[in-house]
ZALUM-845996 format. One record per residue (C-alpha): residue in three letters; y, x, z. Coordinates in nm, 2 decimals. Example, Ala and Ser with C-alpha at 12.3 -4.5 7.8 and 13.67 -1.06 7.14 Angstrom:
+-----+--------+--------+--------+
! res !      Y !      X !      Z !
+-----+--------+--------+--------+
! ala !  -0.45 !   1.23 !   0.78 !
! ser !  -0.11 !   1.37 !   0.71 !
+-----+--------+--------+--------+
This chain:
+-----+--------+--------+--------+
! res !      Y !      X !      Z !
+-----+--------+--------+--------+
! unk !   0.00 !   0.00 !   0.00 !
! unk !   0.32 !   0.14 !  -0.07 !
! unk !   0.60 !   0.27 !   0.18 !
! unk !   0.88 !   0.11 !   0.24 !
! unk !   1.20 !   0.36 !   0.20 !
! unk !   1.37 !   0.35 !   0.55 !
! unk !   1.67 !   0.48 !   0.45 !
! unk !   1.82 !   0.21 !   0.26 !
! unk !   1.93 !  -0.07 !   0.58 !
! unk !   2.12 !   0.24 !   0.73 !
! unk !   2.29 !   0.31 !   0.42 !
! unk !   2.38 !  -0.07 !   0.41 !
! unk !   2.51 !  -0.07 !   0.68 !
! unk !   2.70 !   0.24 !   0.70 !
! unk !   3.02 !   0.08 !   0.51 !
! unk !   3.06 !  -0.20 !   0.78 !
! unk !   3.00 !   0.10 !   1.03 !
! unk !   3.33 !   0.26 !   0.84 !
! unk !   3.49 !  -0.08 !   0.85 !
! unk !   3.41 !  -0.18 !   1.22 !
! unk !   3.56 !   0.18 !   1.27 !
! unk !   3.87 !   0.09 !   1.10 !
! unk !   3.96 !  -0.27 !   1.24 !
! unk !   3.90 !  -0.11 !   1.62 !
! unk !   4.13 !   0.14 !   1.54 !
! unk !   4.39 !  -0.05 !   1.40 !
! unk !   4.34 !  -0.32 !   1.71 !
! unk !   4.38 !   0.00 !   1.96 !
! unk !   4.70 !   0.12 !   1.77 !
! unk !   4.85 !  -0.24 !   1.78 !
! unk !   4.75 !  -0.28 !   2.19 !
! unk !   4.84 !   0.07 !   2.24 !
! unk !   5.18 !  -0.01 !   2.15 !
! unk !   5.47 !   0.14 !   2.23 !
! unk !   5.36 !   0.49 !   2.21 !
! unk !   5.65 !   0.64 !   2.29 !
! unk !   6.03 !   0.57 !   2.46 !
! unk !   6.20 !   0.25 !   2.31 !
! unk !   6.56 !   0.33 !   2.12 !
! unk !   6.78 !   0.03 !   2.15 !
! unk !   7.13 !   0.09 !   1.92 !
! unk !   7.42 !  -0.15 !   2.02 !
! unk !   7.74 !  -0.16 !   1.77 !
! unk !   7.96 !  -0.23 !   2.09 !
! unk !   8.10 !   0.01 !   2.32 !
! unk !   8.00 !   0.05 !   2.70 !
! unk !   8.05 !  -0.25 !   2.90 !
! unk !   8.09 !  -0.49 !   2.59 !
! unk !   7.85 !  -0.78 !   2.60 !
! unk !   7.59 !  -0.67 !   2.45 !
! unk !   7.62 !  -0.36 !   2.65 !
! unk !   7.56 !  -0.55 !   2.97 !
! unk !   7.29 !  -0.74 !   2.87 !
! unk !   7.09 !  -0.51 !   2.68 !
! unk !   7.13 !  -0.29 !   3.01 !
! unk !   7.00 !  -0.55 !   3.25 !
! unk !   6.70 !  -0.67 !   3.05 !
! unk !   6.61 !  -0.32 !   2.91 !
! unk !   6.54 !  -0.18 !   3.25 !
! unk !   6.30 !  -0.47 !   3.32 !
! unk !   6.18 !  -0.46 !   2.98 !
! unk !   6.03 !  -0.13 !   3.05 !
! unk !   5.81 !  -0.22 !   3.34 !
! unk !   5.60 !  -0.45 !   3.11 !
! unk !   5.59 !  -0.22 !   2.79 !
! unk !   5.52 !   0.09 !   3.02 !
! unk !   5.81 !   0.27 !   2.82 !
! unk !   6.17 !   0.36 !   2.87 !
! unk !   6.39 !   0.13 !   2.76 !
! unk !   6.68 !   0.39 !   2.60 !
! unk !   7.01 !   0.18 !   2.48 !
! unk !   7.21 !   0.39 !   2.26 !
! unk !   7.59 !   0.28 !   2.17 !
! unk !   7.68 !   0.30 !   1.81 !
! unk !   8.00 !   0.12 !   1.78 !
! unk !   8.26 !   0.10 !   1.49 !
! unk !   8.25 !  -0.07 !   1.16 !
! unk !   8.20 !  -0.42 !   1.27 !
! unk !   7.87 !  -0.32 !   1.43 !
! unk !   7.73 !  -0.19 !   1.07 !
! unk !   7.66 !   0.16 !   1.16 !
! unk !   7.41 !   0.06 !   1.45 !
! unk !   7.26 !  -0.22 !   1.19 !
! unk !   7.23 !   0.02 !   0.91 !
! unk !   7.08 !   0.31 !   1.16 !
! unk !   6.80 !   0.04 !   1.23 !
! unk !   6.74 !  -0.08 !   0.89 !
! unk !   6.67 !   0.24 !   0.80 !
! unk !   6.46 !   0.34 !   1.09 !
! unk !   6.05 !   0.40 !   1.10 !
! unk !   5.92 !   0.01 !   1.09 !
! unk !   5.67 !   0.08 !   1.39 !
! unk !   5.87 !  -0.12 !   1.70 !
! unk !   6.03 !   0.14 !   1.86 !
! unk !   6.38 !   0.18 !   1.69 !
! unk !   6.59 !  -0.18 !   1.76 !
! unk !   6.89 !  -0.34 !   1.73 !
! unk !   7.08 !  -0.59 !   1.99 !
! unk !   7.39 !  -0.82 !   1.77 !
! unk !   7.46 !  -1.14 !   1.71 !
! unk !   7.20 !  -1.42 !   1.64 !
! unk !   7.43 !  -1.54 !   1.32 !
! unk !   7.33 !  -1.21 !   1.21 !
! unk !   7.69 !  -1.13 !   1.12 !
! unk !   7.68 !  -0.75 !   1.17 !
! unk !   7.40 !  -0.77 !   0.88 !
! unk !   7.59 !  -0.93 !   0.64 !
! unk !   7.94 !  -1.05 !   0.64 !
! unk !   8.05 !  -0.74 !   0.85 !
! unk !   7.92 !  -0.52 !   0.51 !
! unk !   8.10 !  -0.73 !   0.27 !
! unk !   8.43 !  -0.71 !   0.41 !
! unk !   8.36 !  -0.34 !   0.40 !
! unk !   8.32 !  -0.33 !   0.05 !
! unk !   7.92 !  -0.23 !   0.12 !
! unk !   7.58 !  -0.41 !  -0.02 !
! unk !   7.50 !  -0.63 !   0.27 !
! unk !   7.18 !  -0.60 !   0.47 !
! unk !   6.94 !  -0.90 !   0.43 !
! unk !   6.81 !  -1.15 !   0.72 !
! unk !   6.42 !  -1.15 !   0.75 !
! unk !   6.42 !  -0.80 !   0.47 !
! unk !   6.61 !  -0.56 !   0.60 !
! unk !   6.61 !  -0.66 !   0.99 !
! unk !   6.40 !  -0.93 !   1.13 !
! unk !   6.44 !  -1.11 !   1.52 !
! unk !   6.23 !  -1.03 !   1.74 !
! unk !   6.34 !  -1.24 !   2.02 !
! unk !   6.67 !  -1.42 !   2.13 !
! unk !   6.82 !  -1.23 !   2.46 !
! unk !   7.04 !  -1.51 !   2.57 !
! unk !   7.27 !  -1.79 !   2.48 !
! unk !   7.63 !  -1.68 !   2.59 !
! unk !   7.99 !  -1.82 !   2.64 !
! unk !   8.31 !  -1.75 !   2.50 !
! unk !   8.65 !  -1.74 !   2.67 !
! unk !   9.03 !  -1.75 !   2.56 !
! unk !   9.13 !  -1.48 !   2.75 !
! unk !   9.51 !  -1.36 !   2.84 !
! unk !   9.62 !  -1.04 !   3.03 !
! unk !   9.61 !  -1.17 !   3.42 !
! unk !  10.00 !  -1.04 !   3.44 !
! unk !  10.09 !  -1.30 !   3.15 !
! unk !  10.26 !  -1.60 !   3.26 !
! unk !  10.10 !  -1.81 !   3.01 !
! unk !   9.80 !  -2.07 !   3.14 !
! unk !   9.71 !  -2.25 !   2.92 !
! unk !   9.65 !  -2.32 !   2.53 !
! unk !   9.90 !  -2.51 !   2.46 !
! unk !  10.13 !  -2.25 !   2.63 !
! unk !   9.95 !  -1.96 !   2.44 !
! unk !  10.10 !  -2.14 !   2.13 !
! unk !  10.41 !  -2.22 !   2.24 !
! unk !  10.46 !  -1.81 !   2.31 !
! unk !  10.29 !  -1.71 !   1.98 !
! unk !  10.49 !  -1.99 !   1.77 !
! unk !  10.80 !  -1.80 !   1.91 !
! unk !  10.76 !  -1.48 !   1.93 !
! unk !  10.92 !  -1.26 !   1.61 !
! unk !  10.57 !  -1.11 !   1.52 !
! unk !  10.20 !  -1.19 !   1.50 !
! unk !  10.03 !  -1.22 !   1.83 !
! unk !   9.79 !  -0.95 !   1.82 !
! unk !   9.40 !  -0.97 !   1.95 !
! unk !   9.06 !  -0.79 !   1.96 !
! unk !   8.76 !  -0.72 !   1.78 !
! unk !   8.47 !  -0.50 !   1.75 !
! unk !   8.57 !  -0.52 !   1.36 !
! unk !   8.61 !  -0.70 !   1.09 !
! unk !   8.38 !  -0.99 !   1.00 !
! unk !   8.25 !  -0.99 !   1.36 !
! unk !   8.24 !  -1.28 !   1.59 !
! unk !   8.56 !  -1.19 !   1.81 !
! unk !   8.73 !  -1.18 !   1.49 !
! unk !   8.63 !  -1.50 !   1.34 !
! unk !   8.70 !  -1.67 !   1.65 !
! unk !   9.04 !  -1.53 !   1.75 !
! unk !   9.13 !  -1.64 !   1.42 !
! unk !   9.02 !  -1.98 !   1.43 !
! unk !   9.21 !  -2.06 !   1.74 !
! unk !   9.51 !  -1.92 !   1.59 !
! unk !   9.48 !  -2.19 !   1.26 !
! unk !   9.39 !  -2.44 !   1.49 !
! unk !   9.68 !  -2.37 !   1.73 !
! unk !   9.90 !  -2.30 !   1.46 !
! unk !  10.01 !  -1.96 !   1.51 !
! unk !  10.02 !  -1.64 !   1.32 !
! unk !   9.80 !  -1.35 !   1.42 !
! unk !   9.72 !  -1.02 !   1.37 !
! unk !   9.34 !  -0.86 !   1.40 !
! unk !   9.34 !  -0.57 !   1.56 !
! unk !   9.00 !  -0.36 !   1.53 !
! unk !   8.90 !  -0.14 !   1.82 !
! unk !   8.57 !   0.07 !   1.77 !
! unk !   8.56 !   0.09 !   2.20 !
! unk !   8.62 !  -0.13 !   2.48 !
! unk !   9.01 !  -0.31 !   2.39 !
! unk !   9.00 !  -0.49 !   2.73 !
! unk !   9.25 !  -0.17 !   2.89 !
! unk !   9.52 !  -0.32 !   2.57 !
! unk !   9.46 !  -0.64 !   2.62 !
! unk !   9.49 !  -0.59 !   3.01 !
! unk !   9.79 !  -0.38 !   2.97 !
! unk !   9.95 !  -0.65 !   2.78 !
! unk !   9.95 !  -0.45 !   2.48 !
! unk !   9.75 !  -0.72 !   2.28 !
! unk !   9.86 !  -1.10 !   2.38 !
! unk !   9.54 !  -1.30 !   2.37 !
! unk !   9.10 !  -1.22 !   2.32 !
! unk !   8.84 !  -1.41 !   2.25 !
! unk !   8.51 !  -1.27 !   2.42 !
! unk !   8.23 !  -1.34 !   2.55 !
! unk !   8.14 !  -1.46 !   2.91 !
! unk !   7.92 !  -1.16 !   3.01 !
! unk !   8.18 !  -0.92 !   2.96 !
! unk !   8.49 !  -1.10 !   3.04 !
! unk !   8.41 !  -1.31 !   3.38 !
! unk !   8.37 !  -1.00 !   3.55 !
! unk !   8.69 !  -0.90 !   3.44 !
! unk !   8.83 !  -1.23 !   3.51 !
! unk !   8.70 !  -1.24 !   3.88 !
! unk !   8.86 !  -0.91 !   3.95 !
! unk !   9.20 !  -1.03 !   3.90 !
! unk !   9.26 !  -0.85 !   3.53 !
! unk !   9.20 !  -1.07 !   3.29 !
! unk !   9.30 !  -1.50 !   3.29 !
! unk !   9.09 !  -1.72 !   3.13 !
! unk !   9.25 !  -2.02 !   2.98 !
! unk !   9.00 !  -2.21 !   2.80 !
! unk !   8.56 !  -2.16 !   2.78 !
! unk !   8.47 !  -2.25 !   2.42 !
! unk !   8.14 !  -2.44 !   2.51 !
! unk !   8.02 !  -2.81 !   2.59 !
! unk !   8.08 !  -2.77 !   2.97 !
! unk !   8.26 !  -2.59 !   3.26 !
! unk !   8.06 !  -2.25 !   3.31 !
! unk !   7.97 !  -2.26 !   3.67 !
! unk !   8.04 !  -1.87 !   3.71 !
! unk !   8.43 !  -1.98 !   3.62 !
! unk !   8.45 !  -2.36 !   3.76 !
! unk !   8.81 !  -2.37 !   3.77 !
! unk !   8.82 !  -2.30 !   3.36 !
! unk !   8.83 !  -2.59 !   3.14 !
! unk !   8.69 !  -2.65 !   2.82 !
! unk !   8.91 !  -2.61 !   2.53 !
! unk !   8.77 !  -2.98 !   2.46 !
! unk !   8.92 !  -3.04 !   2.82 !
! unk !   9.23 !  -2.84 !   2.69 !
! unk !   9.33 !  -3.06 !   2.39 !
! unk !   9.13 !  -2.90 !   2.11 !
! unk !   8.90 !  -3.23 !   2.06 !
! unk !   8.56 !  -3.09 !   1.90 !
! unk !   8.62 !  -2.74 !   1.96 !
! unk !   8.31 !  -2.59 !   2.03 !
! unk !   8.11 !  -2.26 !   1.99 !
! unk !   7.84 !  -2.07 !   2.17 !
! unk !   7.69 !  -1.74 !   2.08 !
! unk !   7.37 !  -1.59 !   2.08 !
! unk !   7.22 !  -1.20 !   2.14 !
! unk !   6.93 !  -1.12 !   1.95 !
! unk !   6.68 !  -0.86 !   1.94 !
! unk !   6.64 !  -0.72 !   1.62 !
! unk !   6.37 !  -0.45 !   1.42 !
! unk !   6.36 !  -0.31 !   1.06 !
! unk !   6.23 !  -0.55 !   0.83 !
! unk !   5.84 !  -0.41 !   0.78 !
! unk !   5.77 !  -0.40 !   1.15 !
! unk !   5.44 !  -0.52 !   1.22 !
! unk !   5.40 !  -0.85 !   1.36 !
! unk !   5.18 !  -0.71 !   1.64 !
! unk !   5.50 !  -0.51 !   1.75 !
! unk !   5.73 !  -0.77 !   1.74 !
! unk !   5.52 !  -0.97 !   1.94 !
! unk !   5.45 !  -0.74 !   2.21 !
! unk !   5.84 !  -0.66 !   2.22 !
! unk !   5.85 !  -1.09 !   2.18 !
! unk !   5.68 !  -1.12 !   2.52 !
! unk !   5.83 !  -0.84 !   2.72 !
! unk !   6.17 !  -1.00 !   2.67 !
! unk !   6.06 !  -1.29 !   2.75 !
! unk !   5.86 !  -1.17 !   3.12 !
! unk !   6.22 !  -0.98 !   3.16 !
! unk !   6.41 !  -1.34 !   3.11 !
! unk !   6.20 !  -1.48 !   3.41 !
! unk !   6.23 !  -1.25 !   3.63 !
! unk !   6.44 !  -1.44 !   3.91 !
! unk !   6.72 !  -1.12 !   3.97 !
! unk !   6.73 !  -1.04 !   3.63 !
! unk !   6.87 !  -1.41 !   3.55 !
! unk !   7.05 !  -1.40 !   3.87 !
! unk !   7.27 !  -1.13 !   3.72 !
! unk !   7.29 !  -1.31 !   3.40 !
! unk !   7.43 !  -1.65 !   3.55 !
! unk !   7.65 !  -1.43 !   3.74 !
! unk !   7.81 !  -1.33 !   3.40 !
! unk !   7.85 !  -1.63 !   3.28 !
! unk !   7.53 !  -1.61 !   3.03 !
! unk !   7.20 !  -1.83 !   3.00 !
! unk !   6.88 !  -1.62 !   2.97 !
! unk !   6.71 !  -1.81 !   2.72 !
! unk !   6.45 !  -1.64 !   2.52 !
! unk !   6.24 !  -1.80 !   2.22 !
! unk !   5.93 !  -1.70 !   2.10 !
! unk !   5.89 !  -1.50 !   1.75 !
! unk !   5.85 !  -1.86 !   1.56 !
! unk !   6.14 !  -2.05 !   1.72 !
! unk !   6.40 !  -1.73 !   1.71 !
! unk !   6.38 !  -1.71 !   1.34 !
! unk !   6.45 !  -2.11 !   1.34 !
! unk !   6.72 !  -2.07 !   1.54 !
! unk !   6.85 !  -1.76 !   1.33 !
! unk !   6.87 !  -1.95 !   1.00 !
! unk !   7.04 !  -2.22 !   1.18 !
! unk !   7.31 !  -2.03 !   1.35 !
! unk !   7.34 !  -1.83 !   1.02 !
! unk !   7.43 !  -2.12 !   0.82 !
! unk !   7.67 !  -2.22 !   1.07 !
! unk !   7.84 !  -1.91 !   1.11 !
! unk !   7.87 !  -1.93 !   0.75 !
! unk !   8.02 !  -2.25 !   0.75 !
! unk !   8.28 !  -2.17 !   1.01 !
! unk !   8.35 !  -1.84 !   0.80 !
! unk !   8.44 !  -2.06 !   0.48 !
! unk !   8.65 !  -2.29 !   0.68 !
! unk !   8.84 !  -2.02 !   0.86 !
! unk !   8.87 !  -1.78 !   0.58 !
! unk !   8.80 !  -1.98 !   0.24 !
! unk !   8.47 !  -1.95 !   0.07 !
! unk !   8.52 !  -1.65 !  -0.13 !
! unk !   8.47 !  -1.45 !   0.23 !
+-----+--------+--------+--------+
């Protein structure tokens, strides 16, 4: 009776042996990550918003992704150069980006540059949204104006433009100083800082800001900055005394913001998720919001799914405001 060759099952299965090999491998790299320190660049300067924030929930981020949590400031140019850094970065998970949700600083911050913009979802994807934020009308603390309606009164006078504060132009401080200028119905004059403006604008060298709660209420609480009007649905509790601009005679004059985490565009999805749910353990952590309601901010993360949702909404909005404030051609 003839042999049966023994060989042949254990060259059969030698392929799936190589491919069993290759899927644990590639399960281990995913798990394993990160593999080394996490690089966070921030188009803001030291003690901006995104500054704080980043800060905070970077340190606790780090606990769960057994990693340092390194936040880098890259400000200037509207918050392009720290976009632009990340676009181009390694797509593994370990270079990111903290701007805007209305992704902004991706595109609309390029064009006014003159540059090809970046592309939502291509270029730089979300990973996760930090938090929803507040924005305040904000006055030097020595001014004797207190309210809107006496912020226009002064502007409507004066000989020049009233001049405020942005990161740059096209970003969100711009947009909005300049839509409460049309809507108040005074001239004004953008003024772009690449750091921190607040030592102007509490010198009284710029006459009015529009920025966000987690940098300003601070500022506000220690006696150097007034707040005249918060720009969303309801009274922040960090700032009870400051009314809405709704409550101040701008009837449907509304607008809150939204930090996102962002990564180059090819990041793997496994990445993103891990990053996804060590923002989101950071968010619960009961000192880390603690901190965050302190500042005026609402530490409300989304999963992967329901940030990119949210993204394309806020994008078209912002780009609907932008048209409205600046004509459609911007």
């Amino acid at each position: 009776m003839p042999s049966v060759p023994r060989a042949r099952p254990c060259l059969a299965l030698a392929p799936r042996r190589g491919l069993v090999a290759v899927l644990l491998a590639a399960s281990t790299a995913a798990t394993a990550f990160p593999t080394q320190p996490v690089r966070v660049l921030i188009g803001s300067p030291p003690g901006s918003s995104p500054d704080v924030v980043t800060r905070l929930l970077g340190e606790a981020m780090a606990s769960s992704l057994a990693q340092p949590v390194m936040v880098e400031n890259r400000p200037g140019a509207g918050g392009t150069i720290a976009t632009a850094a990340v676009a181009a970065a390694v797509a593994d998970g370990h270079t990111l980006n903290v701007s805007g949700c209305s992704g902004d600083a991706i595109t609309h911050a390029f064009v006014s540059q003159g540059r090809a913009p970046l592309t939502l979802f291509k270029d730089l994807t979300p990973v996760g949204r930090l938090l929803l934020d507040h924005w305040l009308v904000l006055v030097p603390a020595s001014s004797d104006v207190a309210s809107l309606s006496e912020l226009a009164r002064r502007a409507q006078a004066a000989a020049e433009p009233m001049a405020y504060p942005s990161q740059g132009e096209g970003s969100t401080p711009h947009l909005q100083g300049e839509r409460l200028a049309r809507t108040l119905g005074f001239k004004a004059l953008h003024v772009p800082y690449k750091e921190n403006p607040v030592n102007d604008l509490v010198g009284g060298r710029l006459g009015y800001a529009v920025l966000p709660s987690a940098a300003a209420v601070p500022l506000v609480k220690g006696g150097r900055l007034k707040a005249l009007a918060v720009l969303s649905a309801e009274r922040l509790t960090a700032l009870p005394e400051v009314p809405t601009a709704e409550q101040a005679g701008l009837a449907g004059y509304r607008f809150n913001g939204g930090l996102c985490l962002w990564a180059p565009g090819e990041t793997p999805a496994a990445a993103i998720q891990r990053l996804n749910a060590a923002l989101a353990t950071a968010a619960r952590q009961p000192a880390v919001r603690e901190k965050m309601q302190a500042l005026g901010a609402d530490p409300t993360p989304f999963d992967v799914e329901t940030t990119a949702k949210y993204v394309r909404d806020f994008a078209a909005e912002s780009d609907r405001l932008r048209a409205a404030v600046f004509g459609s051609a911007r």
